[in-house]
PyMOL commands that place a pseudoatom at each C-alpha (Angstrom):
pseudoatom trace, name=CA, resn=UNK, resi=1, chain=A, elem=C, hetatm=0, pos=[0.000, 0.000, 0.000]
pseudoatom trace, name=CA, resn=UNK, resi=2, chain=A, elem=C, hetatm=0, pos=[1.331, 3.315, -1.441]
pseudoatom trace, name=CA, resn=UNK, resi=3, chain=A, elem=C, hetatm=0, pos=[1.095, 6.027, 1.315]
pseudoatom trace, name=CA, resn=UNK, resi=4, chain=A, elem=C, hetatm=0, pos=[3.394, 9.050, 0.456]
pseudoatom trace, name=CA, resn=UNK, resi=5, chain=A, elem=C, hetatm=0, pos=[4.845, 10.761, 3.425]
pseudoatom trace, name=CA, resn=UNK, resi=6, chain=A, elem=C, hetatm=0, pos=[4.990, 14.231, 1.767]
pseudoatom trace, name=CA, resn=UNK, resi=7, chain=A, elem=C, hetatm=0, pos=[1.351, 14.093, 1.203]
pseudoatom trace, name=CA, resn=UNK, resi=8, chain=A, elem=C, hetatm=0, pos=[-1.256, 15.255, 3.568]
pseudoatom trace, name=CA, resn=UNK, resi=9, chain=A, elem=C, hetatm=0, pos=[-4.818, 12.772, 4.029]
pseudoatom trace, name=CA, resn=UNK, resi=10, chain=A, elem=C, hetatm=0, pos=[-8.616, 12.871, 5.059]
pseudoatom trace, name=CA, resn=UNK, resi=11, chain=A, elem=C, hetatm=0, pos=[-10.856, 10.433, 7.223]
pseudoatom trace, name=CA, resn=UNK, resi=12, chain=A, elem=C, hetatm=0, pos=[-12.538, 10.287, 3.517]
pseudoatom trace, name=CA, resn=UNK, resi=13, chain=A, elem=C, hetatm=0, pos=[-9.223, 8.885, 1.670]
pseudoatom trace, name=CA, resn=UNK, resi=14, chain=A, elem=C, hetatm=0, pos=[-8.361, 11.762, -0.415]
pseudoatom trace, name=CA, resn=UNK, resi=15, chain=A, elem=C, hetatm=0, pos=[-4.969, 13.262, -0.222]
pseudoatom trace, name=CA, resn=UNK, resi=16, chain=A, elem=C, hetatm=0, pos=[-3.922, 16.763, -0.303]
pseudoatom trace, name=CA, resn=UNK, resi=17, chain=A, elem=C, hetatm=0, pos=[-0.359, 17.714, -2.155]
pseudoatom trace, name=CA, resn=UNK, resi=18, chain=A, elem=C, hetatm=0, pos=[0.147, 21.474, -1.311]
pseudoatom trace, name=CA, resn=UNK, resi=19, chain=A, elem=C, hetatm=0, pos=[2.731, 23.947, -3.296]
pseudoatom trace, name=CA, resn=UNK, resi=20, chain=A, elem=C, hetatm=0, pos=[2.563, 27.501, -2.296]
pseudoatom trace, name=CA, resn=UNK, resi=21, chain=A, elem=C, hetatm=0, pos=[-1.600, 27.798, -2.046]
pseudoatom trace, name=CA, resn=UNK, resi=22, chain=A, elem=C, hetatm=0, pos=[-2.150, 25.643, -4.468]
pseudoatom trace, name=CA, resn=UNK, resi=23, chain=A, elem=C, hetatm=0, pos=[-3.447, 22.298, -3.513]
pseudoatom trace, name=CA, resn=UNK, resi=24, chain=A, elem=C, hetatm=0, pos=[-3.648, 19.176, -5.739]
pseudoatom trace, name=CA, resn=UNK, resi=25, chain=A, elem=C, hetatm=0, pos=[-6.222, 16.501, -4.502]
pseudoatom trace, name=CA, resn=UNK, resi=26, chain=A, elem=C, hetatm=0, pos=[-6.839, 12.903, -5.248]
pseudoatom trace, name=CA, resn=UNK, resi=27, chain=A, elem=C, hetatm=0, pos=[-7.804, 9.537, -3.715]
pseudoatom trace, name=CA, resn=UNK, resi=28, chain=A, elem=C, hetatm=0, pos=[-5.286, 7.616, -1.845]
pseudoatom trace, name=CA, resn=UNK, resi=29, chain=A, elem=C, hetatm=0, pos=[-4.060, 4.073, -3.360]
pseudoatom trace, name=CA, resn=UNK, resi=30, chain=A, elem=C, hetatm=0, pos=[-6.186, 2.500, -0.562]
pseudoatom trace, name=CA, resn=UNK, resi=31, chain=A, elem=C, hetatm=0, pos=[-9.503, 3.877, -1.947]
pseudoatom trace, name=CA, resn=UNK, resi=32, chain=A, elem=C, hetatm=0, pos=[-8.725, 3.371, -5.362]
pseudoatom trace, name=CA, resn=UNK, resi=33, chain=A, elem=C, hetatm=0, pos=[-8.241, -0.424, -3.982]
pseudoatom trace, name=CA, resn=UNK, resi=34, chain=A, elem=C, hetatm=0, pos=[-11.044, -0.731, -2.158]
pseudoatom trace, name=CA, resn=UNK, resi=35, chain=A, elem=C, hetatm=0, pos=[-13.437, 0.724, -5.332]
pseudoatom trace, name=CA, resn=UNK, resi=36, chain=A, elem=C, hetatm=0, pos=[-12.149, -1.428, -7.429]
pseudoatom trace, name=CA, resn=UNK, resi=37, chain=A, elem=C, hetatm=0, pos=[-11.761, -0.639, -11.471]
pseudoatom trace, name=CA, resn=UNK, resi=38, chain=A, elem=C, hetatm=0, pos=[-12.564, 3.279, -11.966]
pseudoatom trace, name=CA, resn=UNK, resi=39, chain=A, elem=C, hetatm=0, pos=[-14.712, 3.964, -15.025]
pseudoatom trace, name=CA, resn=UNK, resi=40, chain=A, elem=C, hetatm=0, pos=[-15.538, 7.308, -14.353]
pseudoatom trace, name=CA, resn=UNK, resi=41, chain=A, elem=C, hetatm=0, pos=[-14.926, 10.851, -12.604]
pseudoatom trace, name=CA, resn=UNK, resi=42, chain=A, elem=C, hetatm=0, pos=[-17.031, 13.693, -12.398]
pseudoatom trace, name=CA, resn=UNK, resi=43, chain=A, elem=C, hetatm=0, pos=[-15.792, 16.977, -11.370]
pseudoatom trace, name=CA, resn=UNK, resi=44, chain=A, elem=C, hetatm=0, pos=[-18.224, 19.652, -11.853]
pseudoatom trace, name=CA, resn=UNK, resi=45, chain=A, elem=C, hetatm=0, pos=[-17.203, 22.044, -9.771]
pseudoatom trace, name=CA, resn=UNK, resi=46, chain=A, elem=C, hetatm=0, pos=[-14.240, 24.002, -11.529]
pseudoatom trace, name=CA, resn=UNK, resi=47, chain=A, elem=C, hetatm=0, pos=[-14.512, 27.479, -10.950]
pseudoatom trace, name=CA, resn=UNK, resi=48, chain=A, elem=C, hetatm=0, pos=[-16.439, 27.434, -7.969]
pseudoatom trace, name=CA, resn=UNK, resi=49, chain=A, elem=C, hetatm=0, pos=[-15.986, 28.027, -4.125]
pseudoatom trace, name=CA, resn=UNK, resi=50, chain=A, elem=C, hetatm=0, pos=[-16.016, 24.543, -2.214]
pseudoatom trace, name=CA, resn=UNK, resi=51, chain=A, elem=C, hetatm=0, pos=[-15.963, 24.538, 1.204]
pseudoatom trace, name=CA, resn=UNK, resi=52, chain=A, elem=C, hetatm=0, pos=[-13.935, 22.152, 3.441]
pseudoatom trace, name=CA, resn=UNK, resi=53, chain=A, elem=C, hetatm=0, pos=[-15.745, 18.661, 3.786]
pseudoatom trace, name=CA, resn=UNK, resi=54, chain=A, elem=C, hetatm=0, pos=[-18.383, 19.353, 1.025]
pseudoatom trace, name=CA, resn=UNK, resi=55, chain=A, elem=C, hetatm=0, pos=[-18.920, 17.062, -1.989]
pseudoatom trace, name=CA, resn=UNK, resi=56, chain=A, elem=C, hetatm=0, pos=[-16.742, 18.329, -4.898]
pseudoatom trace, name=CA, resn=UNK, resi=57, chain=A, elem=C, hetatm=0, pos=[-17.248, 15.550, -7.071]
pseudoatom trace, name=CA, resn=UNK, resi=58, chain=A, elem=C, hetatm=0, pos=[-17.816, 11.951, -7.142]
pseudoatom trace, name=CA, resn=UNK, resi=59, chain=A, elem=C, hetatm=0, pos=[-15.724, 8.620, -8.731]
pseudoatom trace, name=CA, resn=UNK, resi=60, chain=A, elem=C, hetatm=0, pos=[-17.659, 5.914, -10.532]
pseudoatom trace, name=CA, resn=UNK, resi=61, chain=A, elem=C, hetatm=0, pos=[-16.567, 2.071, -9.970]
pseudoatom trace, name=CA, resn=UNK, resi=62, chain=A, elem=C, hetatm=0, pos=[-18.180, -1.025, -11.603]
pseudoatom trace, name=CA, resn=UNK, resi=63, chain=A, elem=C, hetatm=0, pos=[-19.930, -1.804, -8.729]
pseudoatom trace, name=CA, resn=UNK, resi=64, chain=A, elem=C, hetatm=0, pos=[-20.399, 1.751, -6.876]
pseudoatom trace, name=CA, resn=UNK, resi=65, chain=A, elem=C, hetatm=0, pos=[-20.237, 5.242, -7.315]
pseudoatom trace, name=CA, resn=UNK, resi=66, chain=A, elem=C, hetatm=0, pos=[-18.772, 7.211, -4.408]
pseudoatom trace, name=CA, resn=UNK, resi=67, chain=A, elem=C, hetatm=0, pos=[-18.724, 11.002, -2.907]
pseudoatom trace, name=CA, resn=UNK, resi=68, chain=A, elem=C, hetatm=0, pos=[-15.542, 12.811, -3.283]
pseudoatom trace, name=CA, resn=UNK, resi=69, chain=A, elem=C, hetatm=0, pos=[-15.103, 15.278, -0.267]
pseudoatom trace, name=CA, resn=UNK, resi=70, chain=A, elem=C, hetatm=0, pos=[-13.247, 18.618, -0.359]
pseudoatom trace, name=CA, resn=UNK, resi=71, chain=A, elem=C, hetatm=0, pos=[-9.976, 18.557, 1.969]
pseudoatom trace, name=CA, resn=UNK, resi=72, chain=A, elem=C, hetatm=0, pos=[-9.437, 21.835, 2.149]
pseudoatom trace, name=CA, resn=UNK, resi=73, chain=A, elem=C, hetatm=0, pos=[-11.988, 25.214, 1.135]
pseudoatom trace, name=CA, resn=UNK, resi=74, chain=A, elem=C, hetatm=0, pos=[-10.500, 26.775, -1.499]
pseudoatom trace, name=CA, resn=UNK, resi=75, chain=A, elem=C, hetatm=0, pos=[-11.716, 27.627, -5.306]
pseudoatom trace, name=CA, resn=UNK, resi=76, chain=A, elem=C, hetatm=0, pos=[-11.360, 24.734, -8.039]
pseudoatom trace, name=CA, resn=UNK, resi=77, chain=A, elem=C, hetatm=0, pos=[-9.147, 26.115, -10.241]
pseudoatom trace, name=CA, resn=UNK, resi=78, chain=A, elem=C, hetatm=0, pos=[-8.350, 22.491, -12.923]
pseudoatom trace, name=CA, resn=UNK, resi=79, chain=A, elem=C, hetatm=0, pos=[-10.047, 19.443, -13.739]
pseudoatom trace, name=CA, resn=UNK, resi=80, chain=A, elem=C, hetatm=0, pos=[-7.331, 16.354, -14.539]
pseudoatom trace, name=CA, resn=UNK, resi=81, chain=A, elem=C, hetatm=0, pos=[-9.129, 16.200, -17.777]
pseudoatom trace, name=CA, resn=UNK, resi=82, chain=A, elem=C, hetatm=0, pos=[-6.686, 13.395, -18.591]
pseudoatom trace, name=CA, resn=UNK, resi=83, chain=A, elem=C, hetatm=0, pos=[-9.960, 11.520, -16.480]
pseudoatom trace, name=CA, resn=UNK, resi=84, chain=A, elem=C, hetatm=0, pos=[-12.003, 11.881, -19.156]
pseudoatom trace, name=CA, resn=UNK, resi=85, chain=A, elem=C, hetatm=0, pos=[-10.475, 9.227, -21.539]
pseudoatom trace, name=CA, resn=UNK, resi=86, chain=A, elem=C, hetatm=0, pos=[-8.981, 7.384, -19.220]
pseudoatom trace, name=CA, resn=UNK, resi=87, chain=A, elem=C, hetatm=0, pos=[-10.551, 7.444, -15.727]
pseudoatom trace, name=CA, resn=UNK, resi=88, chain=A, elem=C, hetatm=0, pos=[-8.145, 4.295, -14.973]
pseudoatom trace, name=CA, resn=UNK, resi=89, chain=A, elem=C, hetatm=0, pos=[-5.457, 6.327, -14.579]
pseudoatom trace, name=CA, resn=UNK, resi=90, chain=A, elem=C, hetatm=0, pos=[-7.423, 6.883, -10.995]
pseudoatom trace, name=CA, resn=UNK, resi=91, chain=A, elem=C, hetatm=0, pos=[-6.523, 2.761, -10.608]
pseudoatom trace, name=CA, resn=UNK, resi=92, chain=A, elem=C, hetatm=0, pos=[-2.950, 2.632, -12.270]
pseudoatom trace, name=CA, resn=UNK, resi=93, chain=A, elem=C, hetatm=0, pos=[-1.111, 6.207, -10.019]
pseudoatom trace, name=CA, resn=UNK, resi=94, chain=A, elem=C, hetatm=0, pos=[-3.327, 7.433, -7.900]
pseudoatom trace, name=CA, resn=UNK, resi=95, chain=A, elem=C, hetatm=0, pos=[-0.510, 10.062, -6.376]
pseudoatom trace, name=CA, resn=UNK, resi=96, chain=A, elem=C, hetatm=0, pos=[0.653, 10.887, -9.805]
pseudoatom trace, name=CA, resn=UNK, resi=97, chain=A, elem=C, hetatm=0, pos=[-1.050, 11.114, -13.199]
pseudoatom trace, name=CA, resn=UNK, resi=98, chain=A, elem=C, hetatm=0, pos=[-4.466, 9.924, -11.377]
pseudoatom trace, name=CA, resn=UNK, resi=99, chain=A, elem=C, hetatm=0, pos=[-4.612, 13.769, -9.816]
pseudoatom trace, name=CA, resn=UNK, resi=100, chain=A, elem=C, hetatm=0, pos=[-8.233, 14.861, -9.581]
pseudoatom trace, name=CA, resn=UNK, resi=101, chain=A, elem=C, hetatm=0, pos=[-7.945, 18.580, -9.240]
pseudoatom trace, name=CA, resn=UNK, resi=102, chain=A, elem=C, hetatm=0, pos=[-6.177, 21.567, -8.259]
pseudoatom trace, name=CA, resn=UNK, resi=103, chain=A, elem=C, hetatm=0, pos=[-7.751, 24.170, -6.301]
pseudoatom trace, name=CA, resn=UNK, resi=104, chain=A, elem=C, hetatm=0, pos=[-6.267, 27.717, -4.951]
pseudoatom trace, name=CA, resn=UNK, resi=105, chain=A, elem=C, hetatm=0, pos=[-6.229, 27.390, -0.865]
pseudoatom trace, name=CA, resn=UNK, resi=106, chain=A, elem=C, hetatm=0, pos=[-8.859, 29.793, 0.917]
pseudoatom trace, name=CA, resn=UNK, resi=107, chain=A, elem=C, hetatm=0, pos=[-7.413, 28.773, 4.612]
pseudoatom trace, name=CA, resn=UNK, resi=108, chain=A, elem=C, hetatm=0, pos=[-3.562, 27.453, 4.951]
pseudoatom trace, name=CA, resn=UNK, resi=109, chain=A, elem=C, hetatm=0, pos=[-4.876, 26.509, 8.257]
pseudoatom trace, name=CA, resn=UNK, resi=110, chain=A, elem=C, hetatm=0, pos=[-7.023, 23.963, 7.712]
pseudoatom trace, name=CA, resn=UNK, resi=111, chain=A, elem=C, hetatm=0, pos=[-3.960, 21.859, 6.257]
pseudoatom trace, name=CA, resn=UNK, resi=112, chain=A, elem=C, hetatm=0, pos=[-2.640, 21.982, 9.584]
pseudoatom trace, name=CA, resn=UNK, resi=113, chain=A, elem=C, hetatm=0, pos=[-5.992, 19.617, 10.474]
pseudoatom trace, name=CA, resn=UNK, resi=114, chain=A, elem=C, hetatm=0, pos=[-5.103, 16.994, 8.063]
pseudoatom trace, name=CA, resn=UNK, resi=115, chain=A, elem=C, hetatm=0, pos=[-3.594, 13.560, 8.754]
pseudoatom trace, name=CA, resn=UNK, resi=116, chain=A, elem=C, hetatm=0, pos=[-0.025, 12.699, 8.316]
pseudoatom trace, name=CA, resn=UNK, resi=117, chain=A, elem=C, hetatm=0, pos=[1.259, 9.576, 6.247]
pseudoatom trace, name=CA, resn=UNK, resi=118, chain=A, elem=C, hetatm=0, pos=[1.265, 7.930, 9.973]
pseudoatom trace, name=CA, resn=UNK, resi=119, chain=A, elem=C, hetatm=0, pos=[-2.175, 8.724, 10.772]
pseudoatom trace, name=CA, resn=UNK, resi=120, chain=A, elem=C, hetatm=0, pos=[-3.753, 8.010, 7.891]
pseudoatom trace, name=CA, resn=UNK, resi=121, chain=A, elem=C, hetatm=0, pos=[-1.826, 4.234, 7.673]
pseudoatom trace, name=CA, resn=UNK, resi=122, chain=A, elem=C, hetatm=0, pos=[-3.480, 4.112, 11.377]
pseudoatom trace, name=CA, resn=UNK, resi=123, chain=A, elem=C, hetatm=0, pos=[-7.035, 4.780, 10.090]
pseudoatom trace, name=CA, resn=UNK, resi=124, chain=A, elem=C, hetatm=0, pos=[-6.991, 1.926, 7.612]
pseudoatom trace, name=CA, resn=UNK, resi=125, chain=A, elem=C, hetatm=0, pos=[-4.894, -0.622, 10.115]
pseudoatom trace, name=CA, resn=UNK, resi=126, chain=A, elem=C, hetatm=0, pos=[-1.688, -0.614, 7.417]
for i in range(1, 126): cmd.bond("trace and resi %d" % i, "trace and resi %d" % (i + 1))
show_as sticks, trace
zoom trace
């Protein structure tokens, strides 16, 4: 199980990559696992204000479809529209070229509430 220790996590399994106050967001390795083969993402919210913990989203599995939860309020500022053809990507790098979206930070603080690489291996017993 691929947990990255620069990375930053939610209770939800999305993880947070921040670079100045830009964050990039997308689901850890152990969601993409436990969804099973992604067929589809939909992002709908570029361009808009999402607050922390609200649905930005959601990912589409064979068997389910599933919420995807904001980390972090900020404004969606990109759309990985490399999703669009090929939502597997999701499956195949979830930390790399499986990147959901970037958004611009509204509140560097609320990083500070995120789990580390520890406590987020803690939360799924890994």
């Amino acid at each position: 199980m691929n947990i990255p220790a620069s990375l930053k996590y939610t209770k939800d399994h999305e993880w947070v990559k921040i670079d100045g106050n830009t964050a990039t967001i997308g689901i850890t390795d152990f969601a993409q696992s436990e969804l099973g083969d992604i067929v589809y993402v939909d992002i709908n919210t570029v361009g808009q204000e999402v607050n922390q913990h609200d649905v930005f989203g959601t990912v589409e599995a064979v068997k389910t479809v599933s919420d995807l939860y904001m980390p972090v309020s900020g404004k969606v500022v990109e759309f990985n529209s490399a999703l669009d053809g090929s939502p597997e990507k999701v499956n195949a790098d979830p930390y790399g070229e499986g990147w959901m979206v970037k958004v611009e930070v509204k509140n560097a603080a609320e990083v500070d509430g995120l789990l580390t690489a520890d406590q987020y291996k803690e939360l799924i017993g890994k």
